[in-house]
N, C-alpha and C positions, 0 to 999 in steps of 0.2 A: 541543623539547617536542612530542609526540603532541599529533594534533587532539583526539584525546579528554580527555586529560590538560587543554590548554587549557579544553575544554568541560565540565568538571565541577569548574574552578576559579574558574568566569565570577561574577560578581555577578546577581540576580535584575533580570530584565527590567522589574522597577520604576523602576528606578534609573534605566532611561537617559531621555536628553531626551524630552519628549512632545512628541507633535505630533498636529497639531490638521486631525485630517481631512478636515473638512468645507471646510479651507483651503484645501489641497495639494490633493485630489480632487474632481474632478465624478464621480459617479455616474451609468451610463450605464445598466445594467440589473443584473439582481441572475442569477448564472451557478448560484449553487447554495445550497442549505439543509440543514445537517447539522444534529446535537443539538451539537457542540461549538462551531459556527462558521458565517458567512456568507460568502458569495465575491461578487463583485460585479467585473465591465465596469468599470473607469475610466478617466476619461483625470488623467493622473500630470502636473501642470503643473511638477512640478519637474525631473522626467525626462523630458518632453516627449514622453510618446507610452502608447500604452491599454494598460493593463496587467490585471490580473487580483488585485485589492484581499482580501485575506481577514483579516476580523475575528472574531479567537477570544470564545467564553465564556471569560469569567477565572474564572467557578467551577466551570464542568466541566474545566478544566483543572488547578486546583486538587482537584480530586477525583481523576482521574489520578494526579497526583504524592503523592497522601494513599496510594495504593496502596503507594508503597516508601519509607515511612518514615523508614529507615535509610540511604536511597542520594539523592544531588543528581542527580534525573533533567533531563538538557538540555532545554530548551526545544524547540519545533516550530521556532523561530526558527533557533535557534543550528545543527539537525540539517539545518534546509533550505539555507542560507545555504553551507555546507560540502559541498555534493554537487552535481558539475560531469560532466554526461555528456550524452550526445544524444538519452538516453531517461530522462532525469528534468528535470519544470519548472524553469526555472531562477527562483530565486530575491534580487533582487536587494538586497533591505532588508528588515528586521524591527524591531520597535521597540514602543514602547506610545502609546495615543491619549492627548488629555487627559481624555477618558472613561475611563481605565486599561483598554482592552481592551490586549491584544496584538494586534497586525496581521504582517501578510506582504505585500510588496510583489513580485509575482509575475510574470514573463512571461505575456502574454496568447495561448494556444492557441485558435484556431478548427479548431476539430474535433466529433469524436462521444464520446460517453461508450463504453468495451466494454461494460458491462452493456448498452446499446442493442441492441448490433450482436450481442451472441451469445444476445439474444430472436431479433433478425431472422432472423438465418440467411441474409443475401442475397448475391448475387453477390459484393460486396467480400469478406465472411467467407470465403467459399467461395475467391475468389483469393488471397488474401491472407494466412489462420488462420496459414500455414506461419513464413513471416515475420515477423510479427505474436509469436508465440510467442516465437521465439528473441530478437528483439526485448525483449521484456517478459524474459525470462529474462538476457539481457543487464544490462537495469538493475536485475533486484534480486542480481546476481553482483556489480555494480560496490556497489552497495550495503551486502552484507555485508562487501566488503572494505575500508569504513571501519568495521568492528567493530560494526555498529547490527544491532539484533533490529525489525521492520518492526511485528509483532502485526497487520495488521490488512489484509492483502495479496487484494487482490479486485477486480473488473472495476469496480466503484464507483471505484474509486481509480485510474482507468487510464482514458488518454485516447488517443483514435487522431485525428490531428491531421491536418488535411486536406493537411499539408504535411511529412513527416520523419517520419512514423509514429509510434509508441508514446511515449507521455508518463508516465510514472508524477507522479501529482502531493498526493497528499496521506499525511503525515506524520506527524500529532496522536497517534497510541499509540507512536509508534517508542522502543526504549530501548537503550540500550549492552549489546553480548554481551558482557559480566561476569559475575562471578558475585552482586551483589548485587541485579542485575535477571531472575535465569534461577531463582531463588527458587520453591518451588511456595505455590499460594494464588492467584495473580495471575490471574484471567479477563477477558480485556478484548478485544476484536475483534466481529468479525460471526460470529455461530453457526456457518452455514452453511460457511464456511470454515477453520473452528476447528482443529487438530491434535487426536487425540483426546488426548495428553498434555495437550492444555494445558484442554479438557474437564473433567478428570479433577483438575486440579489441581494436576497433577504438574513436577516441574521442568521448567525448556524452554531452548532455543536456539534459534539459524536453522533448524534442519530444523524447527519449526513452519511457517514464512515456504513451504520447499520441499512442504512438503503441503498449502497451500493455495494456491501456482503448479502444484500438480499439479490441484487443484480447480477452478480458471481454465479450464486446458486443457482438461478434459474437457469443461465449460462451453462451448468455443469449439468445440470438435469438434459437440455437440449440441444445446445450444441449453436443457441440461438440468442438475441439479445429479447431482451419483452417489447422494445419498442426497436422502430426502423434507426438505422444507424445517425446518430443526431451531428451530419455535417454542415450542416447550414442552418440560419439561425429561423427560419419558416419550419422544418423540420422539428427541430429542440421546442418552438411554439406548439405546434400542433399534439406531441407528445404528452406537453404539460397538463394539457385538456382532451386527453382520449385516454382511458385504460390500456393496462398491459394486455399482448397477445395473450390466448388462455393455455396457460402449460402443458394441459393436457392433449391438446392439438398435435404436439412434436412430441410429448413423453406419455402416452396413455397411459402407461403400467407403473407412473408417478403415484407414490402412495399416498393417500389423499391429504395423510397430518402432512406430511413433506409439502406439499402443495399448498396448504395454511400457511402453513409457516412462511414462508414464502411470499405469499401472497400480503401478507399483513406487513413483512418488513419493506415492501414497492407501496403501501399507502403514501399517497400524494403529501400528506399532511401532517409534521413529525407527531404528533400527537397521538396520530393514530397508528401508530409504528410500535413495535417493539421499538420498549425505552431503552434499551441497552444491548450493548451484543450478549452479555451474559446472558441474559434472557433466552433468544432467540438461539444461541449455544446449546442451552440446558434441554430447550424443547427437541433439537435436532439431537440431543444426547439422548434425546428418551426413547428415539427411535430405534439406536445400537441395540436397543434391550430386546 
């Protein structure tokens, strides 16, 4: 039986044993605050060593799953627990509190956030973008090819880890590439990296995920988004129907295949995209050479 298969035949994360956090875990400092979830420094007494504690909203997640009605979306738990690579956190339990949150029992990364380092623009960026890229393209290839659609793919979610490089670590919109989750209707992500199909409302797949890995990179190239920041819904309009800013404006000494590559995965039209991250991976691979 397919992991998938398994994964959409699971029981809801109610069910299983609770455990009582405050038991198991000292809280050592609080690493991040999103709208769905908190992350927190722990030391893990039952695993004997600091891990990386994240306690979901059980009702924004709930909200989530009210999105596909029709379809048993996997848990963040069940999607992180099943994905084993050297560019994705590893995940080592999931479970619910006796407070009925849902938690994640996480390896614990000391590192930088990417959204930090590609404000920065510093030295490391500058050494390192090339790597760093294929890296990140690496793990959301190994990604797609457990059949998962990511929705929410952006340097927020991307960690460069002072040891082993690129971490992708957070999960919480991910959905199976089916067709009861590729539906149009479903908006869910961060704007600013949005596909414009998926804007628009329109049906979607992973080349969502590969145009907003093309959004990253131009981000790490400049330090800039390709379009003005989409807070309001006249902004997100105007964008869908104007080209990206041109790279070479903020990056001159951007090598021109770098800038292909790039360029072709921000095509408005999944069609004309790099059909997959492997793709678009291998091209940015050819560059290391």
């Amino acid at each position: 039986m397919g992991i998938l298969k398994k994964l959409f035949q699971r029981g809801d994360d109610s069910r299983a044993n609770q455990i009582d956090l405050k038991s198991r875990f000292q809280l050592i400092s609080q690493m991040g605050l999103g709208t769905m979830s908190k992350v927190w420094k722990a030391e893990d007494r039952q695993l004997q060593k600091t891990v990386a504690l994240k306690i979901i909203d059980r009702e924004m997640q709930e909200q989530i799953n009210a999105k596909f009605p029709k379809a048993d979306r996997p848990s963040e738990g069940e999607v992180s627990v099943s994905l084993q690579h050297p560019h994705i956190v590893k995940t080592y339990e999931y479970g619910v509190s006796t407070n009925n949150e849902p938690f994640l029992v996480m390896e614990h990364v000391e590192g930088y956030g990417l959204q930090q380092l590609t404000t920065a623009q510093n030295s490391s960026m500058n050494k390192y973008r090339l790597r760093w890229i294929v890296q990140i393209g690496e793990a959301l290839t190994y990604f797609h090819s457990r059949n998962f659609i990511h929705r929410d793919f952006c340097p927020k979610n991307i960690l460069v880890a002072k040891k082993g490089g690129i971490k992708l670590i957070d999960f919480g919109l991910v959905v199976p590439n089916t067709p009861p989750f590729q539906q149009p209707g479903n908006r869910t992500g961060t704007a600013d990296y949005m596909a414009p199909e998926l804007v628009k409302r329109q049906k979607t797949d992973q080349r969502i995920d590969v145009y907003s890995y093309a959004v990253t990179c131009y981000e790490m190239y400049t330090g800039a988004l390709p379009y003005p920041s989409g807070r309001s819904l006249e902004v997100i309009v105007r964008n869908l129907n104007s080209p990206p800013a041109d790279i070479r404006e903020a990056c001159p000494d951007i090598d021109p295949r770098a800038e292909a590559i790039i360029k072709k995965g921000l095509e408005k039209h999944p069609d004309d995209r790099w059909q997959t991250a492997m793709e678009m991976t291998l091209a940015f691979r050819e560059l290391l050479r």
